[in-house]
N, C-alpha and C positions, 0 to 999 in steps of 0.2 A: 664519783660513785660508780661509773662501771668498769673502774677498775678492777672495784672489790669485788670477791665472789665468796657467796657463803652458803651452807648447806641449807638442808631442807628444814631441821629444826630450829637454826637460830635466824633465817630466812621468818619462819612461823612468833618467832619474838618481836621481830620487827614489825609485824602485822599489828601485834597485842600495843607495842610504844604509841603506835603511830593511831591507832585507834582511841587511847587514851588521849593522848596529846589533842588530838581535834576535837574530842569528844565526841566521838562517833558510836554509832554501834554496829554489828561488825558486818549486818546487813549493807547499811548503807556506805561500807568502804568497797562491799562486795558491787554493790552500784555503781560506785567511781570509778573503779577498776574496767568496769563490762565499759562505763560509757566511754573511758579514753582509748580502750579497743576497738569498742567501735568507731569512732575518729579516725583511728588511723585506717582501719578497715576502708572505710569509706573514702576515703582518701586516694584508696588504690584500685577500688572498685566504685565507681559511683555511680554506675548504667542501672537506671531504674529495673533494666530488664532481667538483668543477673539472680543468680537463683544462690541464696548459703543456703545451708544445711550443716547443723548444730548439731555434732552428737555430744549425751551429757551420758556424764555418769553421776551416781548417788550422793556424792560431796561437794564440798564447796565447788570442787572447781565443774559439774554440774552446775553448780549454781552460776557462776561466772555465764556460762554458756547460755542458762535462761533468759537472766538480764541482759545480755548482747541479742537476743533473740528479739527479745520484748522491745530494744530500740533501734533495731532494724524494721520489726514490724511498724511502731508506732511511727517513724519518718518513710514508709509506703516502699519497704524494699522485699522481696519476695525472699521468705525464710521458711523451713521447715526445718521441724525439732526432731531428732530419732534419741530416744530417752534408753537405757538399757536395764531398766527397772519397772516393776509397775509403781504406781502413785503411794500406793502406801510404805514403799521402801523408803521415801526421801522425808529427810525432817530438818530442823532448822530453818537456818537461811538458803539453802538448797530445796527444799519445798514449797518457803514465803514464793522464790522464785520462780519455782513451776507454778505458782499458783495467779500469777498475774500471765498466765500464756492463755487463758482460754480460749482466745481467737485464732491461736498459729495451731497451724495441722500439725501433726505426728503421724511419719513412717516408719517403712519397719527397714529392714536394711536391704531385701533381696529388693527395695523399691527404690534405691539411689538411683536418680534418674540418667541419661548421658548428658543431658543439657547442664547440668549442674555447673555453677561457674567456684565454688568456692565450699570448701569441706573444713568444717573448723574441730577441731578435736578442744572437748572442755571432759575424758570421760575422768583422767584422773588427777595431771598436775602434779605437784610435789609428794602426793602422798604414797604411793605404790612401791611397797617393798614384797612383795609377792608376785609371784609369776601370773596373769593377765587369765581368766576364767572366759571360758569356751565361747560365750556372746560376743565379750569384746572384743578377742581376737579374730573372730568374723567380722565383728565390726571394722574395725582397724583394719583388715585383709582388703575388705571389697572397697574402704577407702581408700586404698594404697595402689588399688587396680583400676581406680577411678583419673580422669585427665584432668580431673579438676586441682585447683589450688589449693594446698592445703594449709593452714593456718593451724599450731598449736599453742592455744594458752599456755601459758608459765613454762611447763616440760612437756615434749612429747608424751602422750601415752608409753607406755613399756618400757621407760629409760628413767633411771634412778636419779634425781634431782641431784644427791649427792654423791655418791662414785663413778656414774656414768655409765652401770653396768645395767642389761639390759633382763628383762622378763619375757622370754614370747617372742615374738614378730613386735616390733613398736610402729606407732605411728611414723611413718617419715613425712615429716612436714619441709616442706619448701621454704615455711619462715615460722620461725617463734618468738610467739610477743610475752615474754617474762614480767613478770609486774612486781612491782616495789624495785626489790635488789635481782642481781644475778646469782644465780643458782654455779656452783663451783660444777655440777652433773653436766651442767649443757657444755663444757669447753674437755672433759677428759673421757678417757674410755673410750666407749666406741658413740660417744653423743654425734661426731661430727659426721655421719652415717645419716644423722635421724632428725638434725635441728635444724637446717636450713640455713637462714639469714636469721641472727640473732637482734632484737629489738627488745629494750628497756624501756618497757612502760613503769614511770617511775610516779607517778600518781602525784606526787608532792613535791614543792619543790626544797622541805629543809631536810627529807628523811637523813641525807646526808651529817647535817649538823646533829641530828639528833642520836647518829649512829655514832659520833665523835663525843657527843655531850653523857655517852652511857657506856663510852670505854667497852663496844661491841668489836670484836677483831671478828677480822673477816678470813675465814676459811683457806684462802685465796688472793694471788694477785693476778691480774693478767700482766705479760710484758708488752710496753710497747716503747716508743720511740726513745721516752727518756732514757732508755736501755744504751743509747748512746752516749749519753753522760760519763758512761766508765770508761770510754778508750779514753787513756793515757795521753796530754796534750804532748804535741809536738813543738820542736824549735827548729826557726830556715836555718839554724848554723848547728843543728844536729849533722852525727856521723852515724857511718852504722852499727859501730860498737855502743853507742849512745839508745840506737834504737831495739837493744834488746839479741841476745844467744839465744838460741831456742837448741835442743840435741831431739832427734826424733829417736829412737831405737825401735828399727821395725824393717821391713821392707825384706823381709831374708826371701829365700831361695821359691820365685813361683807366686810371690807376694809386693812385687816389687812396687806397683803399682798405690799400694794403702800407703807407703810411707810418703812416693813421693807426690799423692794428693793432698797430703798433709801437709806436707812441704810448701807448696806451692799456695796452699791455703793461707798457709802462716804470712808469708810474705806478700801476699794481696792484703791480709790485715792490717800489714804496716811494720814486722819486725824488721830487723837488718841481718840478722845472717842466720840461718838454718844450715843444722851440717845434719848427717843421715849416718848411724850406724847400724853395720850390717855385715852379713856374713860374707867372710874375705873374700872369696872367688867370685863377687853376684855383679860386680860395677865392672864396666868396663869405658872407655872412652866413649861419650854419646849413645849410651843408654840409659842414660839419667832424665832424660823429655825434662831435664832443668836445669838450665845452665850455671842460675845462679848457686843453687846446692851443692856443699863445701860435703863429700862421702869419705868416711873411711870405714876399716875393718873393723869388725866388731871383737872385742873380747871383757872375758870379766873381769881382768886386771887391771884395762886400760878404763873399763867403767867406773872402776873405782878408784882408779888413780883422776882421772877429770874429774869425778863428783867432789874430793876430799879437797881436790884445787880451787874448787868454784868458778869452773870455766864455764858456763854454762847460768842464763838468768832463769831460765825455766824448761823443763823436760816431759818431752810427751813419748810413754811407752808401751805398744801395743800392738798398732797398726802392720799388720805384715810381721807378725812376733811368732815363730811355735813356744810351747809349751817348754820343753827340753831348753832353747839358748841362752837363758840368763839361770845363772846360776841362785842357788837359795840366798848365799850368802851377799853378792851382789844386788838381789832385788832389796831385801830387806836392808840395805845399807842404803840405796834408794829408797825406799818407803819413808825410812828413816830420817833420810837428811832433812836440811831445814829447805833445800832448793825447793821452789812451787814446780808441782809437776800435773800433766793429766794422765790418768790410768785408762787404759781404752781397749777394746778388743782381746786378745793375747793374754795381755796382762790382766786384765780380769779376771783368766782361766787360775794364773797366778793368784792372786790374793786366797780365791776359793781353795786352790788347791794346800796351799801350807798356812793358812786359815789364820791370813793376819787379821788383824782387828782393829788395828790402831794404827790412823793416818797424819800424816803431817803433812802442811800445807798443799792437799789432795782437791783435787776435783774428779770424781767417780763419772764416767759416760757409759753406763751400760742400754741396749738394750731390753726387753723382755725376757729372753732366751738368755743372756749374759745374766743379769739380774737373778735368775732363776736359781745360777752358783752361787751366787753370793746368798743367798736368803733361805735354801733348797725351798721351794716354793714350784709347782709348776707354772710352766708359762702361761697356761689356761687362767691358771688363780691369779695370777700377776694382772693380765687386761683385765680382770675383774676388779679387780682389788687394788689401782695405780698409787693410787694417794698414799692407802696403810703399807704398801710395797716400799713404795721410798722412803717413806719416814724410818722403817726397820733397817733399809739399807743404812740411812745418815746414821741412824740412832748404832748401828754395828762397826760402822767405818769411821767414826767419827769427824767427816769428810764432807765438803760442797757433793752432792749426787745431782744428776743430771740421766734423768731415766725418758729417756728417748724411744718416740711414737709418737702418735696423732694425738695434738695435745701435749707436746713434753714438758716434763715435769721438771722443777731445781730444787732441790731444798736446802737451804741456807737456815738464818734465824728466822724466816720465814718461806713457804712455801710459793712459788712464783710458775705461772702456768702460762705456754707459749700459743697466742690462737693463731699466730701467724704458718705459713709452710701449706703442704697443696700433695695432694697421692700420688704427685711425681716422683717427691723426692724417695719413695718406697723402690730405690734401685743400687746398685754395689757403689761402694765408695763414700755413701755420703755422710756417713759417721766418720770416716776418716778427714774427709773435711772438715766438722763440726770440732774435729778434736785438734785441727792445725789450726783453726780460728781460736781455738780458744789457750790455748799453750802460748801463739804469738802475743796475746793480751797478757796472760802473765807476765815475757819477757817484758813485755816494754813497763811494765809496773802494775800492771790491775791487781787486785785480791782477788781470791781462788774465787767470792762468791760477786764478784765485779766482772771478772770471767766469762763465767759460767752463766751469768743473766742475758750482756754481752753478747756473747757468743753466739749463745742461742736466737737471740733475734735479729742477730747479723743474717745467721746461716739459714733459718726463714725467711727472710724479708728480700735474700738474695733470690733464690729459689721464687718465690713470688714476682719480683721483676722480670725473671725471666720468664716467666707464664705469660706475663701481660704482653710479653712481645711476641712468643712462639708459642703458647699452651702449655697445659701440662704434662701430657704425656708424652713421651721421648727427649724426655729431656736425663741427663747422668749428669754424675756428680762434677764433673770439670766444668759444666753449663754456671754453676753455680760460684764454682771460683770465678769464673768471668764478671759475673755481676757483681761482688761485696763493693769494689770502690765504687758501684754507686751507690751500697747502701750508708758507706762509711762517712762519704765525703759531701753530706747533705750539707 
């Protein structure tokens, strides 16, 4: 189950299944929900002395925040309510719920105290597709400037359940405790700003079965370990012609450095021979910082005399590319071929520019900024907009796309979303990495969208080991080739 990730309206289905199914009424799931938050709450805080403080806004998820209120009070833990409404705004089970607090005080917000141990936001949850009105974002402010712990039901305030794009100043919560399913908003966009430590409060234990039993597809995957399943097995009486050609074309004049992190990428992933093509004058003896990398000179004759040979199991072209070196007819003979290749940097520029359409055994790694040629979309609208932005990319390129940032995205026959990776890796080189990890996986046999899954959570989970050992910050892109064999060789 938290694999799955689903938006905010078929998230709100699930609600409806699952309340029929126990036969509930939707008060009383609203109860179930507050009391396993509360449980875990308590859990982490259980010093009688500790001070929460509930802000609720006018809906359910208001309501959520009563009923947690009401069983903090009623087991003797110090609570107060800051409501952003007067009494006659709230109706339903968001009212039933203010309506069993008689005994808990209500502040106002210029009164958040400094003792506070624990600030829980209940004001909106999944439903907020509008920018955050003038109360709340004071509310939200002075909670955000508060040392206390913050806790967000289901989603942050100010952060859209499902794109991830934000309204306002949002809550930044420390940890958010999501109930039933995962919301697809809290892993893309700029969620990871604003969620903290993610927690699946799953209320039930068959939602699962009953999300299979009603043929519900879920918005979303996250990747995680299985993601290893698609490297390609090996044999102890492999060669390296056995383990896969990879051709990089990139590394030209001033750029030399993307191709051969790519390089080097590749063959920490496991292929056997990477060669580098590039502009004639740029290699010299021991300029290559890679001994095992087979370089020669680049031309488009010779592009297309090795592509037409099939010397090559898979081709990655981009990294360290200008605009001007590969010729139209060249490229699109690459585009073309049936060879798996990844498109990346450079080549990007290419697609956009003589406005091909049509990919064959392609894996797309754009960017934001990259993306933005492909779709003319600005980059602005793109972080807002991650999910509808790939899919237009797939749905144009006909191609595995892999739209890379916080949160990267794949989209294959299904949509697959990476929660692993850390604000390190926000430095040069390390797309070009991600694109030598995932070209080696072709050569040695993976499909574009085995790859591209692959790849991607090698080249997070690499970058993460190495945080655990030295941090996140100051770490570049060759940090991360060092780590893949462990992530490979679990």
């Amino acid at each position: 189950m938290e694999r799955f990730l689903y938006d905010s309206k078929i998230s709100n289905e699930i609600d409806h299944l699952l309340i029929k199914k126990h036969e509930l009424t939707s008060f009383q799931l609203m109860t179930l929900a507050s009391r396993d938050i509360f449980n875990k709450i308590i859990h982490q805080f259980n010093d009688k002395n500790n001070l929460f403080i509930i802000l609720c806004g006018p809906g359910n998820n208001g309501g959520d925040g009563f009923c947690l209120a009401k069983f903090l009070s009623d087991n003797n833990y110090k609570v107060k309510v800051i409501k952003t409404h007067p009494k006659e705004s709230f109706h339903g089970d968001a009212l039933k719920a203010l309506q069993g607090l008689d005994a808990i005080d209500e502040i106002f917000v210029n009164e958040i105290p400094n003792s506070v141990t624990v600030i829980v936001d209940a004001l909106f949850g999944t439903g907020l597709n509008r920018q955050l009105d003038q109360c709340s974002q004071s509310l939200i402010d002075a909670a955000n400037e508060s040392n206390a712990f913050r806790i967000a039901i289901d989603v942050p305030s100010g952060l859209c359940g499902t794109s991830g794009r934000i309204f306002g100043r949002p809550f930044k919560a420390d940890q958010t405790m999501t109930l039933i399913c995962n919301k697809v908003g809290l892993f893309i966009g700029f969620a990871r700003e604003f969620t903290g430590k993610i927690d699946l409060i799953p209320i039930f234990n068959d939602t699962t079965a009953l999300i299979a039993e009603k043929k519900i597809k879920p918005k979303a995957l996250k990747i995680n370990q299985s993601a290893l399943d698609f490297i390609p097995p090996s044999k102890e009486t492999d060669h390296k012609h056995k383990r896969g050609k990879v051709l990089i074309i990139g590394g030209f004049t001033g750029m030399k450095g993307a191709a051969f992190l790519a390089a080097k990428a590749a063959y920490r992933s496991g292929c056997g021979l990477v060669y580098i093509a590039s502009d004639n004058h740029h290699f010299s003896p021991g300029e290559t910082f890679l001994d095992e990398s087979l370089t020669f000179s680049y031309s488009n004759d010779l592009l297309i005399e090795k592509i037409n040979k099939g010397e090559f199991d898979a081709i990655l072209i981009g990294p360290g590319l200008y605009e001007d070196a590969v010729s139209e007819v060249a490229f699109r003979l690459l585009i073309e071929s049936k060879v798996k290749k990844v498109i990346d940097a450079g080549a990007i520029s290419l697609l956009a520019k003589w406005d091909l359409s049509h990919l064959d055994n392609a894996v797309l790694t754009p960017h934001h900024g990259e993306a933005s040629r492909l779709i003319n979309l600005s980059s602005e609208v793109i972080k807002n907009n991650t999910m509808e932005s790939l899919i237009a990319i797939q749905e144009k390129y006909n191609s595995v796309t892999v739209l890379k940032g916080a949160g990267t995205l794949i989209a294959t026959d299904d949509i697959y979303i990476c929660v692993d990776g850390h604000k390190g890796m926000a430095t040069a080189g390390t797309g070009d990495v991600l694109a030598g990890i995932t070209v080696s996986l072709l050569a040695q046999g993976a499909s574009c969208k085995q790859a591209a899954i692959a790849g991607t959570y090698i080249h997070s989970k690499a970058a993460d080991y190495y945080a655990q050992d030295n941090g996140k910050l100051g770490m570049i892109a060759s940090d991360i080739i060092d780590y893949i064999p462990k992530v490979i060789n679990v």
